[in-house]
N, C-alpha and C positions, 0 to 999 in steps of 0.2 A: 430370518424373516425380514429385517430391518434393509438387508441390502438389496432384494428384490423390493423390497417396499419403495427405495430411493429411486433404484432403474424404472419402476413403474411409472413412477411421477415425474422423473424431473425429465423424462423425454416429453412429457405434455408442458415443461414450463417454457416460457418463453427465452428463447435464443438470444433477445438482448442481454437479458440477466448474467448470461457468462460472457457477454462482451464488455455489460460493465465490469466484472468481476479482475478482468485483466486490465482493463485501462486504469483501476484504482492501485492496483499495487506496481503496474511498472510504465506508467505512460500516457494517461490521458487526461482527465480532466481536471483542470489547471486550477480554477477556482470555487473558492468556498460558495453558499449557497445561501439565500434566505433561510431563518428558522423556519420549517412547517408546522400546520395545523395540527398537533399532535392528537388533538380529541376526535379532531376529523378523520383522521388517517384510523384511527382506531376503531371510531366507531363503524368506516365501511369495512374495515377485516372482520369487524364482530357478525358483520350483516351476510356478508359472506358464508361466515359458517353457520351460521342461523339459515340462511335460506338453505343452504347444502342439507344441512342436519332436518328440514324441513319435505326436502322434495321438491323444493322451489326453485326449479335450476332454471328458468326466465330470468325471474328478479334477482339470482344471485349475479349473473353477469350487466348487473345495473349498471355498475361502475367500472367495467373493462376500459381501455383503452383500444382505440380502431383494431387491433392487433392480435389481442383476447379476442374481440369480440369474432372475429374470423375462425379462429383457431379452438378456442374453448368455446362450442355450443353447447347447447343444453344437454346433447345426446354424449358431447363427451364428458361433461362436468358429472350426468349421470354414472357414466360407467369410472371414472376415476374415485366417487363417494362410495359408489356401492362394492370395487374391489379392495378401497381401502378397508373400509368396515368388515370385510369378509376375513381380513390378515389380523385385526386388530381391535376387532369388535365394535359395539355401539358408542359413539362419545357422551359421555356424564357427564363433563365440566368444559369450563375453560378456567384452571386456577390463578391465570396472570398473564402479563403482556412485559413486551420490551420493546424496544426499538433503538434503532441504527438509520443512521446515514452516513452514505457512502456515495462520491460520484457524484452521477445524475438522478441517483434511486434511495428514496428513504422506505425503509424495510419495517415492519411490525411484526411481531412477533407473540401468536398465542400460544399459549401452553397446554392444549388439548389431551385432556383426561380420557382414552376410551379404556374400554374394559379390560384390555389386554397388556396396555402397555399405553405410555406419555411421551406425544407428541409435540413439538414445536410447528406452529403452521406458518407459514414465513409467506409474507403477505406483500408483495413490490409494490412501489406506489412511486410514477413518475413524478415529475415536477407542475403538472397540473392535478394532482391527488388522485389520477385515475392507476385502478389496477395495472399494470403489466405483467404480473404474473405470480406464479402461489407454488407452492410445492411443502412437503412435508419432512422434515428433517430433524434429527437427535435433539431430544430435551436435553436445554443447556442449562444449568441450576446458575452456576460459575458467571457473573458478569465482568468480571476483571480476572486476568490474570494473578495467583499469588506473588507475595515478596519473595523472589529469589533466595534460593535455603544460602547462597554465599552472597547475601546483602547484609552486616554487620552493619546495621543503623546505627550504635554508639559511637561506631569510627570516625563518620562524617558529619556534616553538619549543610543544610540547603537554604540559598536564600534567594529571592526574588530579584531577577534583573532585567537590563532593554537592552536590546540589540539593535542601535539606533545607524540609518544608513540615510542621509540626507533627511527627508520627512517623514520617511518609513521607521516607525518605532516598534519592534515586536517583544513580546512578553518572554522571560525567557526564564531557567532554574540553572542555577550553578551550586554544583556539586561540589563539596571541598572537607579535603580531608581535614580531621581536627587539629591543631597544630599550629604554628607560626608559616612554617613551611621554611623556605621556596617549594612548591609542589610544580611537577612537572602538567601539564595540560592539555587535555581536547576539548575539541570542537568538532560536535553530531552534525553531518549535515544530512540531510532527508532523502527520502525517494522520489517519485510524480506523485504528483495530487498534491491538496491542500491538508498537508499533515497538521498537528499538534508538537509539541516538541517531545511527547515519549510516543511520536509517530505510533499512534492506537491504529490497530485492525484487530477490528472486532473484539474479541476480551483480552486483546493482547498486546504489552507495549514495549517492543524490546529495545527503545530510545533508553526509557525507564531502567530496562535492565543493566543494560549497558553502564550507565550513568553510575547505580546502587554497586553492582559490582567493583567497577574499576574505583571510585571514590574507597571501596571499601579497603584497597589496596593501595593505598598513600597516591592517585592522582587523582587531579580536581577535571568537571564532567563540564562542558558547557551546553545545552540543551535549550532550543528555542523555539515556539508556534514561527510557521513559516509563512512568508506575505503573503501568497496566495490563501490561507487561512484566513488570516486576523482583516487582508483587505482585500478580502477575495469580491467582494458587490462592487464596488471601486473596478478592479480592475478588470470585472467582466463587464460592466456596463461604459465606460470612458474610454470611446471609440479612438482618442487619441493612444491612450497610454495600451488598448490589444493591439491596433494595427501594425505598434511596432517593438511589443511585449517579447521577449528572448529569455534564455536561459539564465545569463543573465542576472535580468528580473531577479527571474523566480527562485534564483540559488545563490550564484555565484556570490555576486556582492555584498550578500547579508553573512557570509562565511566569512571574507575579508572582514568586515564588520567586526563580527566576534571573536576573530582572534587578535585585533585589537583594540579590545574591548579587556580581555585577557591580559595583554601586555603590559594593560594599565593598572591590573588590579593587585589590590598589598595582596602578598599570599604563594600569589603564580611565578615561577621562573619564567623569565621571558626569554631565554632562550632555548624552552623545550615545550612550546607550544606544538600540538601535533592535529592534522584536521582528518576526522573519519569520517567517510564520505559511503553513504548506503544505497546498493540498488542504483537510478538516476546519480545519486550525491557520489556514487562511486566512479560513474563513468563520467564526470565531471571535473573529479580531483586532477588532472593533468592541466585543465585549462583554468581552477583556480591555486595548483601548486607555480604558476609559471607567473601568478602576479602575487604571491605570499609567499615574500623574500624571506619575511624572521621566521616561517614557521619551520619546525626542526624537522620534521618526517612524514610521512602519508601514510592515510590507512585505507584501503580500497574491500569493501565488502560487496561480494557478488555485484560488481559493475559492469556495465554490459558493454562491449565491444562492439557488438553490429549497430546498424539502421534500426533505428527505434520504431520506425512503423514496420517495421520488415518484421520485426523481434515481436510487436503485439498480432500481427494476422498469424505467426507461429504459433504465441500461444493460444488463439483461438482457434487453429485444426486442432490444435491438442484436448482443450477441451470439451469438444464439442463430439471429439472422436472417445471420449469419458463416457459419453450420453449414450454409446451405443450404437446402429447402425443409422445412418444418415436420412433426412427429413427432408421433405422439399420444401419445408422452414427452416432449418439448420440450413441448407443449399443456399435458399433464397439469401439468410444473412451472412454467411460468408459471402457469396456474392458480394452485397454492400461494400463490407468492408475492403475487396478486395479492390473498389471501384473507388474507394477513398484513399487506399494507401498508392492506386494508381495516379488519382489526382496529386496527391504529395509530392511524389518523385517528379511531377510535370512542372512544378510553380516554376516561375522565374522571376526574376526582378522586378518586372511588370506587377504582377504580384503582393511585392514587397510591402503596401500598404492598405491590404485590404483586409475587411474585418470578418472573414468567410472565415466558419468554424471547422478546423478538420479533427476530426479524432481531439475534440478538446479542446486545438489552438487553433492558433490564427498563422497567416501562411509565414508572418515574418519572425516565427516560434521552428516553423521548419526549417525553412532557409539555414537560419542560423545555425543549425549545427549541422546541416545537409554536408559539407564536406569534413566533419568533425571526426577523425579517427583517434579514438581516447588513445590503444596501446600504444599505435604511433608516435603519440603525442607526448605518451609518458617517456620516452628515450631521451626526452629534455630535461627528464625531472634529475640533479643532481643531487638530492637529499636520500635517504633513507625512505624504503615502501616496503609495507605489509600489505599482502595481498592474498584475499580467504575467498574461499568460496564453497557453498554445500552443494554433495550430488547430487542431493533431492529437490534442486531448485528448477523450476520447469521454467522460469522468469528469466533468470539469468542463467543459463546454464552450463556444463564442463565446457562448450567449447568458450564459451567466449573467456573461462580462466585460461585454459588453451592460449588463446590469442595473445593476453597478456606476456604468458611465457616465455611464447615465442619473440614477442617482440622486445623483451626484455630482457632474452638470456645475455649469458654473460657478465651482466650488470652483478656487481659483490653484492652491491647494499640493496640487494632488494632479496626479500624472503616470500614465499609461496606456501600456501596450506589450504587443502582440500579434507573437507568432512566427510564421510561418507554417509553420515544417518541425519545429517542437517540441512533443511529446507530453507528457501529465502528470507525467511528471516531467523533463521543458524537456531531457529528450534530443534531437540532431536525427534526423529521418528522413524515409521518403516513402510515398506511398499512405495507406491506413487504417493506423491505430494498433489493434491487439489485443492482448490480453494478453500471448500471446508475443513482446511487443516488450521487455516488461518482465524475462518470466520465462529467456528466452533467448538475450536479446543483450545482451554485456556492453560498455557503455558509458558515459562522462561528460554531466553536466551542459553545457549551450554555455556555450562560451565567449564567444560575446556575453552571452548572460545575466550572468554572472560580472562581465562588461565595465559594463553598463549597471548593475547592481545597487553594485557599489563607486563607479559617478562618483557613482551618487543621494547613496549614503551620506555621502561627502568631501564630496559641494559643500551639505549639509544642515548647517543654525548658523555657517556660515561668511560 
């Protein structure tokens, strides 16, 4: 019933929805957000289903955005109320709400009691508090992911630190085993977007796991909110600091940063600093291993080897090809994008300092890594590399470990492993991996991963 229930609806949601879906977990948008009206945003989802549950299908798209309002008329809002009620029966409550922001879209979420069965009504709301789109999807009780069953909390010990990069000060947790030490050392670096430093999506934070794990196995975790986070209003509004805003920025040097930050600290060996670099932070590690002389090894998880706009219009056939048989609004927004990843590949130097927002960034965000081939790049790295990747990652996927391989074979000190039941963020599971794996099931990092990842680390300089 449930999965007829989800193909029912979410071919009526709006197509941007899974455009943001992919640009938050591999590539687009850059900077953090004002807080929103949370009572506002609430109170138009509650009005929403009040008008539906009413027969008021006028006044429930009060609050569309131009886009709803085309797409979801009254006559389809009728027939999406009336076949859900037919799978699931009449709604008695709403027992509670939640909400996320992600992206460009802060999401609400009710917990819709019908007669058959509890619902979540997940409720988009742009950055002007208008609707963009609603769909029905699995009651999630679970707002956080659990403690990892192999996170031993007596063994370490966390304390609050900065990861200071000229005036850029970011908040940051360092994980350390208990002990005198010397303890050997990483540094988490993030995906795109404006992560947290246990990089949360949705009830799940596998920065955090990572962290809890490997600390629980005699190394210290370094974990920090990423600038585009903490000064994400800053640097989407100071037309100086987007127009020539780069990688950079938004990574690179706050990595350098904290591993010596590291080098400084009683505790740490400062010769077995190690940086893991996730998703974005993976396909990066080449070009910050090539200016981070003392650090001892690399750690590359699902990093992506192609053209990062090439790699998001991918994953969005893929998605959208999830939804079913094609829309002349699913058309229409690929279209779009496919007219923006064209613009992309067109900028030039000319270019170089303008503050035109493409997929997120600004053109001197593309440029900069426009000739960037990470495998390539890594044949310079003369240190030690682990390099992981799950098959169920639709984001990054077997080829671009592929690419690695190839471009890497021969090289002794580099190791290679492929998951077969772990998704991009090396959760395990089965079938297709979709976004709702991320956004709605709260789980750990594997603990193989965890396993394989700290022998690298121990048996590296020894």
């Amino acid at each position: 019933m449930l999965k007829s229930l989800k193909n029912r609806t979410s071919r009526r949601e709006v197509i941007g929805l899974l455009i943001f879906t992919i640009l938050f977990i591999c590539g687009g948008q850059l900077f953090g957000q004002e807080k929103p009206d949370l009572n506002k945003l609430e109170t138009r989802a509650r009005a929403l289903v009040d008008n539906l549950r009413q027969g008021n299908y006028e006044a429930a798209g009060e609050h569309f955005d131009p886009t709803m309002k085309t797409q979801a008329t009254p006559a389809t809002l009728k027939n999406i109320w009336e076949g859900l009620q037919a799978q699931v029966g009449t709604l008695k409550e709403i027992k509670g709400s939640r909400f996320e922001s992600q992206g460009p879209y802060d999401f609400v979420y009710l917990a819709c009691v019908f007669e058959k069965q509890t619902l979540d009504m997940r409720v988009v709301f742009n950055r002007q508090a208008e609707i963009a789109g609603f769909s029905f999807v699995p009651h999630l009780e679970v707002k956080e992911s659990p403690q990892p069953t192999y996170a031993r909390r007596e063994l370490f010990q966390e304390q609050e630190i900065q990861v200071k990069t000229g005036d850029w000060v970011l908040p940051g947790t360092l994980s350390r085993p208990r002990g005198s030490g010397p303890f050997p050392a990483v540094v988490l670096v993030h995906g795109s977007g404006p992560n947290d430093r246990d990089e949360t999506i949705g009830p799940n934070k596998p920065f955090r796991d990572l962290a809890w794990g490997l600390a629980s196995k005699g190394i210290a975790v370094l974990r920090y909110d990423k600038r585009t986070r903490v000064y994400g209003q800053k640097l989407s509004t100071d037309k100086k600091i987007l127009s020539s805003f780069t990688v950079n920025d938004e990574t690179v040097d706050d990595a350098l940063s904290a591993v010596e930050l590291l080098r400084q600290t009683t505790g740490i060996d400062p010769g077995r600093i190690f940086i893991l670099g996730h998703s974005l932070g993976g396909m990066l590690i080449p070009r910050i291993a090539l200016k981070a002389e003392s650090a001892a090894g690399f750690i590359i998880m699902a990093g992506l080897t192609r053209p990062m706009e090439d790699t998001i219009l991918e994953q969005t056939r893929y998605l959208l090809a999830l939804q079913g048989p094609a829309t002349e609004e699913s058309r229409k927004k690929l279209q779009e994008l496919e007219k923006i990843v064209a613009r992309i590949k067109s900028l030039t130097e000319a270019d170089k300092n303008s503050t035109e927002i493409l997929i997120g960034a600004a053109p001197s965000y593309w440029l900069d890594i426009r000739d960037y081939r990470p495998a390539e790049e890594a044949r310079k790295i003369d240190r030690p590399m682990f390099i992981l990747q799950g098959r169920r990652d639709y984001q990054v996927t077997e080829a671009d470990f592929n690419a690695w391989k190839k471009a890497l074979e021969g090289k002794k000190n580099v190791t290679f492993k492929l998951y077969p039941f772990c998704n991009h963020l090396f959760m395990e599971g089965q079938g297709l991996s979709t976004p709702d794996e991320y956004l709605y099931r709260a789980g750990n990092v594997s603990e193989e991963v965890i396993n394989d990842l700290a022998g690298w680390i121990l048996s590296v300089g020894r």
